[in-house]
BAGU-683112 format. One record per residue (C-alpha): z, y, x; residue number from 1. Coordinates in Angstrom, 2 decimals. Last residue first. Layout:
% BAGU-683112
+---------+---------+---------+-----+
!       Z !       Y !       X !   k !
+---------+---------+---------+-----+
!       Z !       Y !       X ! NUM !
...
+---------+---------+---------+-----+
% end
This chain:
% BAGU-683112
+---------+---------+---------+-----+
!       Z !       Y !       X !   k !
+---------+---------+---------+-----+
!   41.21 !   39.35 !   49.55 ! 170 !
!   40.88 !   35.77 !   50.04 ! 169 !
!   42.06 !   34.07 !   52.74 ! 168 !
!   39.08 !   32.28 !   54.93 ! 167 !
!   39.26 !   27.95 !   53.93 ! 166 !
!   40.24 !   25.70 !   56.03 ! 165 !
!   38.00 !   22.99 !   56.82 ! 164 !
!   38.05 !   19.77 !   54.87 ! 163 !
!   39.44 !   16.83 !   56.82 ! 162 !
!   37.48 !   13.49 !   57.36 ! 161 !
!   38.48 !   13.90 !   60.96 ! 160 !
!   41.01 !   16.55 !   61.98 ! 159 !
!   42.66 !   14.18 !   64.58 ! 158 !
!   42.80 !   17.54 !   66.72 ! 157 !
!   41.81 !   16.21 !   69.44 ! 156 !
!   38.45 !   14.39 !   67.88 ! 155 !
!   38.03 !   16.81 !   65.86 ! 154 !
!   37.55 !   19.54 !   68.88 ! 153 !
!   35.19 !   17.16 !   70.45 ! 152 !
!   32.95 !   17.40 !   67.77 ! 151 !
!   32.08 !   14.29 !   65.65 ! 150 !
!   28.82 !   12.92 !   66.71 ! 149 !
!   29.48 !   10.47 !   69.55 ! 148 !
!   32.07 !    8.84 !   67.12 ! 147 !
!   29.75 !    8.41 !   64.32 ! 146 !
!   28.99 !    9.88 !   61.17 ! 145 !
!   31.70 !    8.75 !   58.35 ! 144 !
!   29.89 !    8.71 !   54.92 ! 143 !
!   32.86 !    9.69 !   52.15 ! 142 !
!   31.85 !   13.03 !   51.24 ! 141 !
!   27.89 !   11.59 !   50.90 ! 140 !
!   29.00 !    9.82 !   48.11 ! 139 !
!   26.33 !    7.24 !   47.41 ! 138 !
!   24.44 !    6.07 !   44.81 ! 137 !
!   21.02 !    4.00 !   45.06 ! 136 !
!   17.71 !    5.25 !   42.90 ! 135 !
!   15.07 !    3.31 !   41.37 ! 134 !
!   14.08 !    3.78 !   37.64 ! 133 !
!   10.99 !    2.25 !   35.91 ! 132 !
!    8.49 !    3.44 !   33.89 ! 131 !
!    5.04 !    1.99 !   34.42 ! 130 !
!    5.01 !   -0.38 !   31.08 ! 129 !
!    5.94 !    3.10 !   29.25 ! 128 !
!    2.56 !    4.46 !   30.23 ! 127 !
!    1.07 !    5.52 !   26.83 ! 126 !
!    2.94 !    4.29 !   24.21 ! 125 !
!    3.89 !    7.59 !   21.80 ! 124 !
!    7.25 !    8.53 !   20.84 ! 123 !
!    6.83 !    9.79 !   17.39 ! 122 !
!    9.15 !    7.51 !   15.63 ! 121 !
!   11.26 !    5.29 !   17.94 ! 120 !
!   13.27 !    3.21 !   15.70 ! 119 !
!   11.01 !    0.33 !   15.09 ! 118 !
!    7.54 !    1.93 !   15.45 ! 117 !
!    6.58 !    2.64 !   12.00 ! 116 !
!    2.93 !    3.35 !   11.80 ! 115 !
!    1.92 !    3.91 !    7.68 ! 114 !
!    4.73 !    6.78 !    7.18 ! 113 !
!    5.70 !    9.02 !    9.81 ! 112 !
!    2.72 !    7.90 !   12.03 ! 111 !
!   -0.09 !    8.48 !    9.72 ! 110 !
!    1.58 !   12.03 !    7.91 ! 109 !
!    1.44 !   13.06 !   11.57 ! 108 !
!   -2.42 !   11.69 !   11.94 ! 107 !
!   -3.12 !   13.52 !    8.49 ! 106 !
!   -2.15 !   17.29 !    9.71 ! 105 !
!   -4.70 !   16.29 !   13.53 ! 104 !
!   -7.40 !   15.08 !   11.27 ! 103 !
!   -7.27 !   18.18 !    9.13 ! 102 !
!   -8.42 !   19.98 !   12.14 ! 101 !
!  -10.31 !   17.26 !   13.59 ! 100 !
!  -12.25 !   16.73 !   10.58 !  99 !
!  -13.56 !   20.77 !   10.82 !  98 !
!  -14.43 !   20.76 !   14.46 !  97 !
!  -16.84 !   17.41 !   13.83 !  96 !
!  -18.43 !   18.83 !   11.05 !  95 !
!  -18.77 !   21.96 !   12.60 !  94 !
!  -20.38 !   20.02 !   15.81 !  93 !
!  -22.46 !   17.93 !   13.61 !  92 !
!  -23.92 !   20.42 !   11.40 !  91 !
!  -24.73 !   22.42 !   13.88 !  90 !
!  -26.21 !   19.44 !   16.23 !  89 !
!  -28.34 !   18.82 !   13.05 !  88 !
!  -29.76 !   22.56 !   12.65 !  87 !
!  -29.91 !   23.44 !   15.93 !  86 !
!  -32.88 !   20.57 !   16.66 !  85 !
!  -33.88 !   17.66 !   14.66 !  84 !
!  -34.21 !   16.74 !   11.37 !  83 !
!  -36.13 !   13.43 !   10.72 !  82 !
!  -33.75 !   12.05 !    8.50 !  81 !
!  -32.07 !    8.81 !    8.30 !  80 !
!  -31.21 !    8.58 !   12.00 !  79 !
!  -29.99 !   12.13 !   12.21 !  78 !
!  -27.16 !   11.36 !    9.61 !  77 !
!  -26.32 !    8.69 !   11.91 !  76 !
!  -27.15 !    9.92 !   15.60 !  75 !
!  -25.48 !   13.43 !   14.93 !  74 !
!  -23.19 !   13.00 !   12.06 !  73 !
!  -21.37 !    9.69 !   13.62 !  72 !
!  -22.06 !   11.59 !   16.95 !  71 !
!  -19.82 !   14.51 !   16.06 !  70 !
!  -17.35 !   12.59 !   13.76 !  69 !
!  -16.91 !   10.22 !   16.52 !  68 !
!  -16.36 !   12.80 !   19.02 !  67 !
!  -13.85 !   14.83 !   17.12 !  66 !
!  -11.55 !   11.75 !   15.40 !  65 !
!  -11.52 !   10.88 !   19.40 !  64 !
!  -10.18 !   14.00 !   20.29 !  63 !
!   -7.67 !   13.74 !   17.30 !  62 !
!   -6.58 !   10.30 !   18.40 !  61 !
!   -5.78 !   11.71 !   21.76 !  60 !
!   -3.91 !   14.91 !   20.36 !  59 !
!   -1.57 !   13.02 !   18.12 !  58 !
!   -0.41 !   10.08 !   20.57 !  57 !
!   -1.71 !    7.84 !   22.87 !  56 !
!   -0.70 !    4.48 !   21.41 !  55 !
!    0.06 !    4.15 !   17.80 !  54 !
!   -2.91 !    6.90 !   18.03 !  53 !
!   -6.21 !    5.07 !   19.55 !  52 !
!   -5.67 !    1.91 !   17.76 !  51 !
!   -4.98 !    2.46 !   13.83 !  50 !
!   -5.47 !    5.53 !   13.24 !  49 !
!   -8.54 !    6.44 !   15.78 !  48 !
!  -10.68 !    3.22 !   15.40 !  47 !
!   -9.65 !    1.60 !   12.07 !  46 !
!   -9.07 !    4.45 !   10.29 !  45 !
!  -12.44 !    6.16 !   11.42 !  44 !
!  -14.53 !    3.40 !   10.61 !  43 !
!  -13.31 !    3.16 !    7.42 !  42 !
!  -13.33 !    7.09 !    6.79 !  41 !
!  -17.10 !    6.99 !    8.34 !  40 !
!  -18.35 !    4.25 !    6.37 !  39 !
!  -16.55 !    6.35 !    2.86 !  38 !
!  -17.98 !    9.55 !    4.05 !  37 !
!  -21.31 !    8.29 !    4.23 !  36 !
!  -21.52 !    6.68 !    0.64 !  35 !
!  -19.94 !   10.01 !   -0.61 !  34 !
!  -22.23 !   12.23 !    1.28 !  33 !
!  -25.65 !   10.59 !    0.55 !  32 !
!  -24.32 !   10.53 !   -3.16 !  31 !
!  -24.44 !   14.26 !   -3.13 !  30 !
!  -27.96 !   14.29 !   -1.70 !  29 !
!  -28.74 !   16.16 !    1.45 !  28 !
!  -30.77 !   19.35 !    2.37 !  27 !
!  -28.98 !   19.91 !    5.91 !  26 !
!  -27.37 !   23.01 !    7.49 !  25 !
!  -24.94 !   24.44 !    4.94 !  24 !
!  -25.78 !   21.15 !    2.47 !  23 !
!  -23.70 !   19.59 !    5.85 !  22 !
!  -20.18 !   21.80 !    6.02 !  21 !
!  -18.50 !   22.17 !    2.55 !  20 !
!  -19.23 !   18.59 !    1.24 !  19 !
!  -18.80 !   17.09 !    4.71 !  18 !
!  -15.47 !   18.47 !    5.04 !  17 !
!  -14.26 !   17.30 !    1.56 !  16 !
!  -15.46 !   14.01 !    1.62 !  15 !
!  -13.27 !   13.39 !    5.15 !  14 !
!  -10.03 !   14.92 !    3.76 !  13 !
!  -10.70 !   12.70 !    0.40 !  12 !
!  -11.27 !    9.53 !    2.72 !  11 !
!   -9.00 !   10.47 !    4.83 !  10 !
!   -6.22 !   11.09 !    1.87 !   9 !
!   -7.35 !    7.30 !    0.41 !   8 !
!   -7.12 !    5.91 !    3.53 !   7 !
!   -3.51 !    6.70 !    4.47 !   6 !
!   -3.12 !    5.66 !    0.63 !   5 !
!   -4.32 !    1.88 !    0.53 !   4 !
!   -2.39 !    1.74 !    4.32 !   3 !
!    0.64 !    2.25 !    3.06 !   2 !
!    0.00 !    0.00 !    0.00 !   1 !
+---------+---------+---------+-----+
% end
């Protein structure tokens, strides 16, 4: 059911954009748009949503919303008609801007509610399999340097280990 609406609100989000942004640039049938939307939302969901942002975040999945929206309307709109030129890569490109845009609002609504990630929402998985943590403690008060390096005045004194008086204070 999560999934049943994620899809529903990029299929509507992705309708929308290519309803206001290709009759701009391209003569192209109503039912052109829906039946395109629909392959793109699918192909969409499963590619950026479901792969590409569970683990590399927000602004990853919205790059690659960008670039297959671009060529999706590019090569695949192109394909079917013989338009060429500034008009297609237009339409493409603004296309492409637009989806990203509300891409980026439905990719949070994506990982709050369809991705849950067992406790650790909105942490994405790039790199953890690289983390790791090496360090060694030590005081460095209680390190004793050798005899050869103490001063010779310490080692009269007996003053070893000893903090150094402090000036008087004024």
């Amino acid at each position: 059911m999560r999934h049943l609406l994620a899809l529903v609100l990029k299929y509507l989000l992705t309708a929308t954009v290519m309803f206001a942004i290709l009759p701009l640039f391209l003569r192209i049938s109503s039912a052109e748009i829906l039946w395109f939307s629909l392959w793109l939302t699918l192909v969409a969901y499963a590619l950026g949503d479901l792969y590409v942002l569970p683990r590399l975040g927000n602004v990853s999945a919205t790059i690659a919303d960008f670039g297959l929206v671009f060529v999706a309307v590019w090569i695949g709109i192109g394909a079917f008609y013989d338009i060429a030129g500034a008009a297609m890569l237009n339409a493409a490109f603004f296309s492409a801007l637009l989806a990203a845009l509300g891409e980026s609002l439905l990719h949070a609504y994506v990982l709050r509610f369809v991705i849950v990630q067992h406790g650790e929402e909105g942490v994405p998985l790039i790199g953890r399999q690289w983390q790791t943590e090496a360090a060694e403690e030590f005081d460095v008060r209680a390190a004793r340097p050798d005899d050869k390096d103490r001063e010779p005045a310490e080692q009269e004194n007996g003053r070893y280990g000893q903090e150094p008086p402090h000036p008087p204070i004024l």
